[in-house]
C-alpha positions, 0 to 999 in steps of 0.5 A, spaced: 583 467 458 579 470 464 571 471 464 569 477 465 562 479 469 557 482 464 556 490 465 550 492 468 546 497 463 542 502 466 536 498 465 538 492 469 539 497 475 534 497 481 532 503 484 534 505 490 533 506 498 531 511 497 526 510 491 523 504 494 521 506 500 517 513 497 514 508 493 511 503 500 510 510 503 505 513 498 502 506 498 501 505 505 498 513 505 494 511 500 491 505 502 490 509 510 486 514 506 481 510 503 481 506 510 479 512 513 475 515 508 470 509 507 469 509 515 467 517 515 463 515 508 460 510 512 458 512 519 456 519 517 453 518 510 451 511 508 447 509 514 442 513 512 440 509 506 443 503 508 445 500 515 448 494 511 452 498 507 455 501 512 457 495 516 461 492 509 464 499 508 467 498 515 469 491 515 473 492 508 476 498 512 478 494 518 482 489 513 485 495 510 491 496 516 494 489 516 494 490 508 497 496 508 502 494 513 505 488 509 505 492 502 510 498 508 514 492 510 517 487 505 521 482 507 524 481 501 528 488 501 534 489 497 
């Protein structure tokens, strides 16, 4: 008598291509906005209260691309 492989269920499936990668892109445009907004909020608004505000908005923003761009490319995609 042969072992048979267990059945996959519908919730053991992964999601797919497609569903992985929109996922990673809304992240990623996520992440690039709220770069983008903290560097427009900074130099256009905070320096006026805060001039160290500002500065640390910016250097939180600068750390956000490389940050983005690991959670866009997975090394571990299946």
């Amino acid at each position: 008598m042969t072992r048979r492989e267990p059945a996959w269920r519908v919730t053991d499936v992964p999601a797919g291509l497609s569903e992985r990668q929109r996922r990673r892109r809304r992240r990623y445009y996520a992440l690039m906005g709220t770069c983008l907004l903290l560097i427009l909020l900074a130099w256009n608004v905070v320096r006026f209260f805060s001039t160290g505000a500002a500065v640390a908005m910016t250097v939180v923003a600068a750390l956000l691309p490389p940050i983005a761009a690991f959670i866009a490319n997975p090394s571990d995609d299946r």
